[in-house]
N, C-alpha and C positions, 0 to 999 in steps of 0.2 A: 881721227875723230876724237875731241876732247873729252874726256870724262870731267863729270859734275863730281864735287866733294862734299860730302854736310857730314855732320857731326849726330851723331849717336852712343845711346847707353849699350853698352855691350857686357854681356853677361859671359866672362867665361869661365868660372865654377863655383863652387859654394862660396857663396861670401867674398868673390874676387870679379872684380868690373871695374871699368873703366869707359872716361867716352872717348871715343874713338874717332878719326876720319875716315871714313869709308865713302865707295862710290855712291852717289846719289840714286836713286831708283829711276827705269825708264816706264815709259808708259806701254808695255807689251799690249798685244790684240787683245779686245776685251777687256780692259783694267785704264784704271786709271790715275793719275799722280797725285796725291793733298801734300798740302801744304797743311803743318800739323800744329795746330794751336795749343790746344789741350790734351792733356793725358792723365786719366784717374789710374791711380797706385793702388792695388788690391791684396785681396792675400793669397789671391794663385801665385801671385809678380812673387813675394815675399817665401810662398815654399820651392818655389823654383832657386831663388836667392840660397835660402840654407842649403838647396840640396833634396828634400823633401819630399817632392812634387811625386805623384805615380808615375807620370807620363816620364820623366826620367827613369824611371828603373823598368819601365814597361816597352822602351825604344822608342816611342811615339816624339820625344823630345827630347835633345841632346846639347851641347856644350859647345864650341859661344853660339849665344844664342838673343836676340833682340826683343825684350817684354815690351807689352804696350797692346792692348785689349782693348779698353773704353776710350776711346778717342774722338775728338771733332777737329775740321779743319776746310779748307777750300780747294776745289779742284783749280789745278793751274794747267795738267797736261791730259790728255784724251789718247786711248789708242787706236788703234785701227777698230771698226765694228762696233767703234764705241758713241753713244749720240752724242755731235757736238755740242749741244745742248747744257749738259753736266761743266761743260770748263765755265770757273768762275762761281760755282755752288759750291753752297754752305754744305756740310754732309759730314754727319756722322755714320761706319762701318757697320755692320753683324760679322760677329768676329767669328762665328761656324760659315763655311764655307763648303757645300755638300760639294757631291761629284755630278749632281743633275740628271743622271742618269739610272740611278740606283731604285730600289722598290721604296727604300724609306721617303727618297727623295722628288719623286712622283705621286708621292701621298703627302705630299707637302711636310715633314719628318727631317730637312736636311740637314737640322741641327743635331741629327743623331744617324746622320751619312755615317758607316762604316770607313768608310775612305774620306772622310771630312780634312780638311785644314781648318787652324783657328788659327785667328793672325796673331803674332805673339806668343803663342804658346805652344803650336804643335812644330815641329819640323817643315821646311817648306816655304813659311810666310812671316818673314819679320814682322814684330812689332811698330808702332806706333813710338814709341820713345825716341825718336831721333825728329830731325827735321822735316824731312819727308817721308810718305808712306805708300806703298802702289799695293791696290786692293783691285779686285772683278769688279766691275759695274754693276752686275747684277746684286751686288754686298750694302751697296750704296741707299743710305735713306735723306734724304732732303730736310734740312733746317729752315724753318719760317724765321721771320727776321725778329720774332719775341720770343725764341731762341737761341742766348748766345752760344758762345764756345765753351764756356761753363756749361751750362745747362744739357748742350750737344754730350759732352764729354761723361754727363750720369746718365744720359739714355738708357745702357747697357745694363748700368747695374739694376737703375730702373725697370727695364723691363724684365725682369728676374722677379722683381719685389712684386711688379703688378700681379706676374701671374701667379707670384707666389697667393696673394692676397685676394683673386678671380678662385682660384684653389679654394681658397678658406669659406669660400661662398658666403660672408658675413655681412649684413646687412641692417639695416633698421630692426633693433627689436633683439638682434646677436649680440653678444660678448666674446669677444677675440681675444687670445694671448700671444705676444711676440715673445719668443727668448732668441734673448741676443740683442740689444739696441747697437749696433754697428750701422755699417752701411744701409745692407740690406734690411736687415732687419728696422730699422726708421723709416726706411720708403717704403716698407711693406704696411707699415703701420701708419704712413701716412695715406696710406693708398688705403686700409679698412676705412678710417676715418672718416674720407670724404665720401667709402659705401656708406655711410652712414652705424657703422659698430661702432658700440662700446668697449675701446680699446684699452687691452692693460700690454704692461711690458714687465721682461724679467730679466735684470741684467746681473753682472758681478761686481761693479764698481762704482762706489757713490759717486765719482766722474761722470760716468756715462749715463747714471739716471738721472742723475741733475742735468744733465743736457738735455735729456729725450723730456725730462720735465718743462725744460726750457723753450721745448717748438709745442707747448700747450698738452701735452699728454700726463695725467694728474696721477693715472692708477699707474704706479711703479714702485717695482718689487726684487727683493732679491729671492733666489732659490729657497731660503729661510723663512722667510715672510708673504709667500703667495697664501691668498686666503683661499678659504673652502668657500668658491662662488662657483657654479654652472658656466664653465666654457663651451660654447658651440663649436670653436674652431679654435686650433693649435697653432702656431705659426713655430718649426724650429729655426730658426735662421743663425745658430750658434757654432760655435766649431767646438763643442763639448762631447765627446765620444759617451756619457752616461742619459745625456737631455733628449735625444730621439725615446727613449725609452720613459724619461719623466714625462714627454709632450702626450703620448697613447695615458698614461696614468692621468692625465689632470682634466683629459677632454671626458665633454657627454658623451654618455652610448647617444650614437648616432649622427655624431659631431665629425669633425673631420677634423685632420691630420696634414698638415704640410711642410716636406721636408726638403730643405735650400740650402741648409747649410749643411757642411763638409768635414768630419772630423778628420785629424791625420791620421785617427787608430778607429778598427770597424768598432762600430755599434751595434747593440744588439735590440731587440723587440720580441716578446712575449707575443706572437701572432693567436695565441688562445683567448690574448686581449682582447685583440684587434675584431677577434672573430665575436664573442663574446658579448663586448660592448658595440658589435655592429657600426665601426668606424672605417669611415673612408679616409686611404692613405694616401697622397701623391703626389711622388718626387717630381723637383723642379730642375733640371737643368743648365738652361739657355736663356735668354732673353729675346729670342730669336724671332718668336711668335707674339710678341708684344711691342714689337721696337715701336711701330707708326703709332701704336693708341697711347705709347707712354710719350714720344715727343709730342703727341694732341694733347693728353695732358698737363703739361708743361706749359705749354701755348698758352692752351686757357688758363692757366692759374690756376686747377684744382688742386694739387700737388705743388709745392715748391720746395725744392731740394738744396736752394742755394746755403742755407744753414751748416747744412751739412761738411763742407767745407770750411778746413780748417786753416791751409794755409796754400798757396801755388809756387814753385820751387822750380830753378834752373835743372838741367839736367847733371850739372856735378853733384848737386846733392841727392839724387835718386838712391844712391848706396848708403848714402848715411839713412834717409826713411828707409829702405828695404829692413837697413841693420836693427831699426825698431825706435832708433832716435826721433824724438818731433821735431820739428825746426822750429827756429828761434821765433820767437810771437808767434806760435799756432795757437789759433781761438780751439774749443773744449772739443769739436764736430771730428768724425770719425773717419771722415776721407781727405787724402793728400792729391794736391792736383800738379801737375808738370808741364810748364809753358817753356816750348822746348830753345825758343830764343829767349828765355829771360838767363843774365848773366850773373 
């Protein structure tokens, strides 16, 4: 029997990768094959790269090892138990993959399976960064055709932002703050927007406010210059191990608090605040529970993310972006995309 060969990024230890020829993925019972278009570069891909990562030093993930998380692509193979139906669909993944079986995961929670897989990241379920991907069907969400493979491929981080911003409860009549204009933090703030908030942002770089300036966002700020206005809701989306702690300081008592983003060093919070000022706090995980409302949004144009990208890159340059490098003509936008047949 022949083995298929494709070509993939291969992660085998801090800062050392290579693409490789490896066997091609088959379509086991229940799963299915894509054909892998896109692939968004984040900054889990990037602390796995240094080394970083918890999931390394916690066993959960190990060395070589295939990133590749936010992806879109086309089903080409089907496996046994799987509907023939799916071959030849547009489909971006949910990169948590419960065990189906579990108490979290019957309470509909399987992004927070104890025994989860995420593809890309955990042990178990390569990434997306190669040419082909084999994922459960059950993982699998359907792309309408006024969503490309672009748009497929911010689902993820998308739905992170949405619920981040569903969180913030913010609406007609609120004032919201984002820290952080990154990925998520711009889809979160695009996502208050179209609730109809008064959105500010708080970034570190006159770069990245002049961008978030640039997709219509006027109140933009650095840590220095946030004025004394009434926040209803927090948004931290930052990877700053001090800002969980500034975000509880600058909301209303009785405002709310939501935390996405991930420092490498813990953070701390004054819960006497929290209690005090009568704030609601809650952390965001996954995108898990948002995928379908964030590619409806999409669809319809309430949200458009395409800005956001900055440049689309073969996969030999994956290690130079992981390394921190921008590739040559990247526009200002805060996400890198990987088309894994561009050479």
């Amino acid at each position: 029997m022949m083995t298929w060969i494709m070509r993939a990024f291969v992660l085998t230890g801090p800062e050392e990768a290579s693409v490789q020829e490896v066997p091609a993925p088959v379509a086991a019972p229940g799963e299915v094959v894509v054909d892998v278009e896109r692939v968004g570069v984040c900054g889990t891909d990037v602390e796995f790269f240094t080394g970083q990562m918890a999931y390394l030093h916690e066993g959960h993930s190990s060395y070589p090892m295939r990133l590749g998380h936010e992806w879109s692509g086309t089903v080409t193979a089907v496996g046994d138990g799987v509907d023939p139906g799916w071959a030849g669909r547009r489909v971006m993944g949910d990169t948590m993959l419960g065990d189906g079986t579990c108490r979290r995961c019957r309470r509909g929670h399987q992004h927070v399976c104890e025994n989860r897989q995420e593809v890309g990241v955990r042990d178990g379920r390569p990434g997306a960064l190669a040419e082909q991907i084999a994922v459960p069907a059950f993982s699998l969400h359907a792309l309408p055709d006024s969503v490309d493979a672009v748009l497929g491929a911010l689902a993820d981080p998308g739905g992170c932002a949405l619920r981040a911003a569903e969180a913030a409860a913010a609406g007609p009549g609120n004032r919201a703050l984002v820290l952080g204009p990154g990925t998520i933090g711009s889809l979160a703030a695009m996502f208050l927007r179209a609730a109809g908030a008064e959105v500010h942002l708080m970034g570190l770089t006159p770069g990245s406010l002049a961008f978030v300036r640039g997709l219509g966002f006027e109140h933009t700020w650095t840590e220095d210059t946030v004025p004394d206005l009434p926040f209803d809701a927090v948004v931290d989306a930052s990877n700053a191990a001090h800002l969980p702690a500034l975000a509880l300081d600058l909301v209303e008592p009785a405002g709310r608090v939501v935390y996405v983003g991930l420092a490498g060093l813990p953070s701390q919070i004054d819960t006497r605040t929290l209690a005090l000022k009568d704030v609601t706090a809650v952390g965001i995980l996954s995108a898990s529970p948002s995928l379908d409302a964030t590619i409806q949004a999409f669809a319809a144009g309430a949200v458009d993310p395409r800005p956001l990208v900055a440049a689309t890159v073969g996969l030999e340059q994956v290690g130079s972006v992981l390394a921190g490098h921008r590739p040559t003509g990247a526009g200002p936008g805060p996400k890198i995309l990987v088309d894994p047949l561009l050479s």
